[in-house]
VMD Tcl script that builds the backbone (N, CA, C; Angstrom):
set m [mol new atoms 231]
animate dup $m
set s [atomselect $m all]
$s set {name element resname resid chain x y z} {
  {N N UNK 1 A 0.846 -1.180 0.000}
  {CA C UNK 1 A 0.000 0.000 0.000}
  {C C UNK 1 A 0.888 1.239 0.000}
  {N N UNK 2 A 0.460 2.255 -0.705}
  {CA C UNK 2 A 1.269 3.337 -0.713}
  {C C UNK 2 A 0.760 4.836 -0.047}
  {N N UNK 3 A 1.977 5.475 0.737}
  {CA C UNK 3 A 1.598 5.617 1.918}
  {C C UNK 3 A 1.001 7.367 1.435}
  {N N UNK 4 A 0.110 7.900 1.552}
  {CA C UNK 4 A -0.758 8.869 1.132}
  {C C UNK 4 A 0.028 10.259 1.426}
  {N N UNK 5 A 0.760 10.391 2.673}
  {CA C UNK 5 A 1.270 11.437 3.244}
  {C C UNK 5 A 2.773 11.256 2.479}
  {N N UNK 6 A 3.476 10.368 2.089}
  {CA C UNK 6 A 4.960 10.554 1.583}
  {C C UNK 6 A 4.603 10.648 -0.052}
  {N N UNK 7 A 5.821 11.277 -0.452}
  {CA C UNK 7 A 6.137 11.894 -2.048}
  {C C UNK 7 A 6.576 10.610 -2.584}
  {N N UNK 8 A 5.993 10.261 -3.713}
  {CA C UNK 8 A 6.462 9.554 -4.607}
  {C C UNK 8 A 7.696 9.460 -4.671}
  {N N UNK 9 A 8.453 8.382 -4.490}
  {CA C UNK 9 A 9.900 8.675 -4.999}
  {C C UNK 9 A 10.435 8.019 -6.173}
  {N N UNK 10 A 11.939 8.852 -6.433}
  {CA C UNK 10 A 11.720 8.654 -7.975}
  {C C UNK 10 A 13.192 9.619 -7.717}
  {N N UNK 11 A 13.555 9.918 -8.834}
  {CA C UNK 11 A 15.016 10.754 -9.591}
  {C C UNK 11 A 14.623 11.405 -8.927}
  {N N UNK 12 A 16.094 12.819 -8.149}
  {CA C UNK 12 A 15.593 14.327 -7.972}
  {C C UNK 12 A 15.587 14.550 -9.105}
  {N N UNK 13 A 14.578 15.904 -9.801}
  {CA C UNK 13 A 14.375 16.549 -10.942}
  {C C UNK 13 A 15.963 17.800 -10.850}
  {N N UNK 14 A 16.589 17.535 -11.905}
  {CA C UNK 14 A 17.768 18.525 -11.646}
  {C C UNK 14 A 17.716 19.581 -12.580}
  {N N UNK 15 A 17.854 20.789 -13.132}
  {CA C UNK 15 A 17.678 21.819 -13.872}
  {C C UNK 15 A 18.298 21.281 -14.967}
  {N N UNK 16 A 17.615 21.936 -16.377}
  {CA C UNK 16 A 17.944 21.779 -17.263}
  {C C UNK 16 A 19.536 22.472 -17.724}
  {N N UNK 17 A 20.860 21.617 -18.163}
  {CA C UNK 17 A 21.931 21.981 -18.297}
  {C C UNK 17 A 22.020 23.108 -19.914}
  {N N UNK 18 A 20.630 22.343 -20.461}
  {CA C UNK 18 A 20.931 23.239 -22.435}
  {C C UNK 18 A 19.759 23.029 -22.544}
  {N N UNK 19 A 19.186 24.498 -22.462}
  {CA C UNK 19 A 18.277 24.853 -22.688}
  {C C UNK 19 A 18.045 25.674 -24.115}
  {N N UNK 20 A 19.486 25.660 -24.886}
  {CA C UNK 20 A 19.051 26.251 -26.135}
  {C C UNK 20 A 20.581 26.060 -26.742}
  {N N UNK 21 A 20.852 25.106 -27.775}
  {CA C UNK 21 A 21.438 24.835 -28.903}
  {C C UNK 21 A 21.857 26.433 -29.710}
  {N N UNK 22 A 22.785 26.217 -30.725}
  {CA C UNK 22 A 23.140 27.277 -31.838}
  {C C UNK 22 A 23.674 26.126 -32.320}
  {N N UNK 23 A 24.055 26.094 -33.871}
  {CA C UNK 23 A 24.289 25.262 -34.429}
  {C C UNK 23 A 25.769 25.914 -35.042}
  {N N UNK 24 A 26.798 25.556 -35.235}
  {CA C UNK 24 A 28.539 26.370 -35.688}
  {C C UNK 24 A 28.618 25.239 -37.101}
  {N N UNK 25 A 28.016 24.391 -37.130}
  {CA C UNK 25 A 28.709 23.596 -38.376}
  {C C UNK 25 A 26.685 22.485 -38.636}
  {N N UNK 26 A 26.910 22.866 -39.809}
  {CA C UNK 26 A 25.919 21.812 -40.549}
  {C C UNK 26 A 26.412 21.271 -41.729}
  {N N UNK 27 A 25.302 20.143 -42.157}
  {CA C UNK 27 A 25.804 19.296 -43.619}
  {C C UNK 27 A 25.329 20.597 -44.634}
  {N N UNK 28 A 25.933 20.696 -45.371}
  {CA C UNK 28 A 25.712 21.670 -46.650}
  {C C UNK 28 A 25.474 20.865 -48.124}
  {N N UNK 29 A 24.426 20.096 -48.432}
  {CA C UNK 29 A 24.243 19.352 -50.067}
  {C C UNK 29 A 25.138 20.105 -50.999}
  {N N UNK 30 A 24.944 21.168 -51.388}
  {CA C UNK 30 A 25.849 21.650 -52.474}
  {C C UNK 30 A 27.137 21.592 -51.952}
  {N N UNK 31 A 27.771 21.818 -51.003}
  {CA C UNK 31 A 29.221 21.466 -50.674}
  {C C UNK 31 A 29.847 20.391 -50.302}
  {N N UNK 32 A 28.680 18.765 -50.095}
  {CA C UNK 32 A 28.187 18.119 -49.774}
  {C C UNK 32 A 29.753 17.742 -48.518}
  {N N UNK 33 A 29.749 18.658 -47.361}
  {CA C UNK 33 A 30.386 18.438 -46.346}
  {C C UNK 33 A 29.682 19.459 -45.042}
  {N N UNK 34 A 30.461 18.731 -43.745}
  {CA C UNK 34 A 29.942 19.599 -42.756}
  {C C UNK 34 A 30.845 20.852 -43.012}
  {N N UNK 35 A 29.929 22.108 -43.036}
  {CA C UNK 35 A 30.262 23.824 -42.791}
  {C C UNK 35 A 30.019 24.322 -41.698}
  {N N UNK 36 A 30.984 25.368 -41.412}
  {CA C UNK 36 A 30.828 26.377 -40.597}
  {C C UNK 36 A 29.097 26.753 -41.035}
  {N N UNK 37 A 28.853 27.354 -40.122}
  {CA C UNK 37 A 27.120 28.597 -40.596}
  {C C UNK 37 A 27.161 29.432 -39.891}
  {N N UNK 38 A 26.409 30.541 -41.079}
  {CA C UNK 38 A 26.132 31.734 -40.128}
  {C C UNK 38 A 24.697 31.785 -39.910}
  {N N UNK 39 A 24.464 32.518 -38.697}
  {CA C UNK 39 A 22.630 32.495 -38.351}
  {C C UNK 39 A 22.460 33.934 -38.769}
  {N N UNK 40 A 20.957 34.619 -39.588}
  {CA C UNK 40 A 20.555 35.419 -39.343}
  {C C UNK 40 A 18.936 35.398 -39.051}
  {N N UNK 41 A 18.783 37.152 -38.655}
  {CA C UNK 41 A 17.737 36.904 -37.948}
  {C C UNK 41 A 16.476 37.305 -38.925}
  {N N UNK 42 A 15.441 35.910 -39.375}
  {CA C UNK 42 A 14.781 35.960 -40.283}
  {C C UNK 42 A 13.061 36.843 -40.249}
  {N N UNK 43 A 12.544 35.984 -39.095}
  {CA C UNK 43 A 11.308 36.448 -38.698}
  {C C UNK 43 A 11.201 36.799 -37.262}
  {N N UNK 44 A 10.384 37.919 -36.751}
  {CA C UNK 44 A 9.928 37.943 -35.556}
  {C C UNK 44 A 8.753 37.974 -35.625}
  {N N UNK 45 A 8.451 36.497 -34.009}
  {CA C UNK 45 A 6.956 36.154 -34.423}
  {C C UNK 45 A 6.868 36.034 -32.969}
  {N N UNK 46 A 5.139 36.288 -32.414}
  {CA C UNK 46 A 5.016 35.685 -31.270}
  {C C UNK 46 A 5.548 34.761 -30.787}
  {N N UNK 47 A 5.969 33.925 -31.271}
  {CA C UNK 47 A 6.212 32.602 -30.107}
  {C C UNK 47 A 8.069 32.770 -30.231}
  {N N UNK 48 A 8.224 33.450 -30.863}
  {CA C UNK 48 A 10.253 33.611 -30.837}
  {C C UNK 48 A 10.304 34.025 -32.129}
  {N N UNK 49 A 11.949 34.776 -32.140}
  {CA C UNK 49 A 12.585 34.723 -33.377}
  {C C UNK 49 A 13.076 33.839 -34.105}
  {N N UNK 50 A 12.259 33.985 -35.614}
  {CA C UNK 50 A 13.266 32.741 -36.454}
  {C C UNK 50 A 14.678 33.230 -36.909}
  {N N UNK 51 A 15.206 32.166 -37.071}
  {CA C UNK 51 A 17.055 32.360 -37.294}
  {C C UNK 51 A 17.046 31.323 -38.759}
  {N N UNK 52 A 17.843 31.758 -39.428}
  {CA C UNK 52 A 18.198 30.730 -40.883}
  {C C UNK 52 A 19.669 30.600 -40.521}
  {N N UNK 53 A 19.861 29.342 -40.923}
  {CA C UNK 53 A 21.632 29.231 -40.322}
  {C C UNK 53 A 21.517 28.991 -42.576}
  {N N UNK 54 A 22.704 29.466 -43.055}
  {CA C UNK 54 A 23.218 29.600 -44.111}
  {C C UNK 54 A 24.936 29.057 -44.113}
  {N N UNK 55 A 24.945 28.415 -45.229}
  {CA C UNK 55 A 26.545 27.719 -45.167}
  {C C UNK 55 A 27.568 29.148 -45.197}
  {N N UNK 56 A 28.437 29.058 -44.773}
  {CA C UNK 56 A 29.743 30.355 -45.210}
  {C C UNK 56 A 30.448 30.264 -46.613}
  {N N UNK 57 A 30.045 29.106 -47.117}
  {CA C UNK 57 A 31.232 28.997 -48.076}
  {C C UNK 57 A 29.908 29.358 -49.880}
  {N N UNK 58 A 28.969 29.155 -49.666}
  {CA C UNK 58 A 28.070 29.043 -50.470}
  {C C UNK 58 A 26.877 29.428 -50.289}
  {N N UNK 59 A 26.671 29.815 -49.574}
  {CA C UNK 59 A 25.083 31.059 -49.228}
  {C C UNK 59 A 23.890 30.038 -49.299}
  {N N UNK 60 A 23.890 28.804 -49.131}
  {CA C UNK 60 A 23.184 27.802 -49.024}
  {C C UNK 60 A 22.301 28.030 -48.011}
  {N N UNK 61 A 20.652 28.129 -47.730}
  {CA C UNK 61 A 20.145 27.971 -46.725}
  {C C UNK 61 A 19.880 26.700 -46.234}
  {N N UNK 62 A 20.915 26.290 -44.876}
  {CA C UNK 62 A 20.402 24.674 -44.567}
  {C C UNK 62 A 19.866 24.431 -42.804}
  {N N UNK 63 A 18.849 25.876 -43.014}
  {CA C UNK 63 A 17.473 24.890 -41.736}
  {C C UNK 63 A 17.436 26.443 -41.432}
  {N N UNK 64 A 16.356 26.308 -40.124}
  {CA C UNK 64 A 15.881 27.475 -39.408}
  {C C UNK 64 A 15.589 27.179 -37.785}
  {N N UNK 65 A 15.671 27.685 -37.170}
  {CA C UNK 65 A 15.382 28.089 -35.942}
  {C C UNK 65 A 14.612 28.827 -34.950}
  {N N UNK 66 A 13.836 28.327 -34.114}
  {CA C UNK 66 A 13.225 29.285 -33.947}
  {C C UNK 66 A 13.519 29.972 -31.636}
  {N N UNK 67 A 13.643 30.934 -31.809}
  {CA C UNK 67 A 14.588 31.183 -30.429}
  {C C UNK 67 A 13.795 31.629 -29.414}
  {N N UNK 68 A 12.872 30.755 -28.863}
  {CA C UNK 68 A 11.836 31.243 -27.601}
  {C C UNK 68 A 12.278 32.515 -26.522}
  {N N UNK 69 A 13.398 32.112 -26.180}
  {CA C UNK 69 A 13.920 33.550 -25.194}
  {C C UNK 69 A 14.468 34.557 -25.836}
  {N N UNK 70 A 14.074 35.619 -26.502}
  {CA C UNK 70 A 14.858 36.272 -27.248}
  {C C UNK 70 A 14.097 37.650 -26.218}
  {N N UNK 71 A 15.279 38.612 -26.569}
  {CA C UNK 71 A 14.733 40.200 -25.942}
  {C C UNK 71 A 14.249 41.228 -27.374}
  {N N UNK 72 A 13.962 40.369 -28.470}
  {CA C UNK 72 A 13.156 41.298 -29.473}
  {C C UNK 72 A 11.811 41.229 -29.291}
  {N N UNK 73 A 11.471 40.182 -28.799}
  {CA C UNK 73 A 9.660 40.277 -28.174}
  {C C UNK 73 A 9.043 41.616 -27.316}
  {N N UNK 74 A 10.375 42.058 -26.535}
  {CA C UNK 74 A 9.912 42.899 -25.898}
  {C C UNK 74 A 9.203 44.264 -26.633}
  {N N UNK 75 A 10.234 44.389 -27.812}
  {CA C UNK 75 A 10.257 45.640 -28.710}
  {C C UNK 75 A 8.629 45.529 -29.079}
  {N N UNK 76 A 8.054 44.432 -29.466}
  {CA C UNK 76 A 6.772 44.589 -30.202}
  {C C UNK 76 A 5.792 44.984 -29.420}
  {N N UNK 77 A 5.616 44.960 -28.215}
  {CA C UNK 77 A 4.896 44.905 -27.454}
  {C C UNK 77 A 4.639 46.316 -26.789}
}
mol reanalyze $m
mol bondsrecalc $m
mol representation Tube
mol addrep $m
């Protein structure tokens, strides 16, 4: 029987160590190797800023991002 007054036990819950990635190198198809990338800043939208990471060597767009904690939310508001 499990006892009503004690806490479930289980793992302590410990804080999250990475809470947010950047990406310095992706696969690039046209260069077909891992690249450096640069991020810029594409859209600002309610829910975060989007970011396009682009290869350095070839202006390739390879993915997007989108950055929940950002301090440009504040501006719109």
């Amino acid at each position: 029987m499990i006892n009503p007054y004690r806490p479930p036990s289980g793992p302590p819950k410990r804080p999250s160590q990475y809470k947010d990635f950047s990406a310095t190198e992706l696969y690039c198809p046209r260069c077909r190797k891992a690249v450096p990338v640069r991020s810029r800043l594409l859209l600002v939208l309610p829910q975060g800023d989007q970011y396009e990471y682009r290869c350095a060597f070839c202006g390739e767009s390879l993915g997007t991002k989108i950055d929940k904690g950002s301090s440009f939310r504040g501006v719109l508001r």
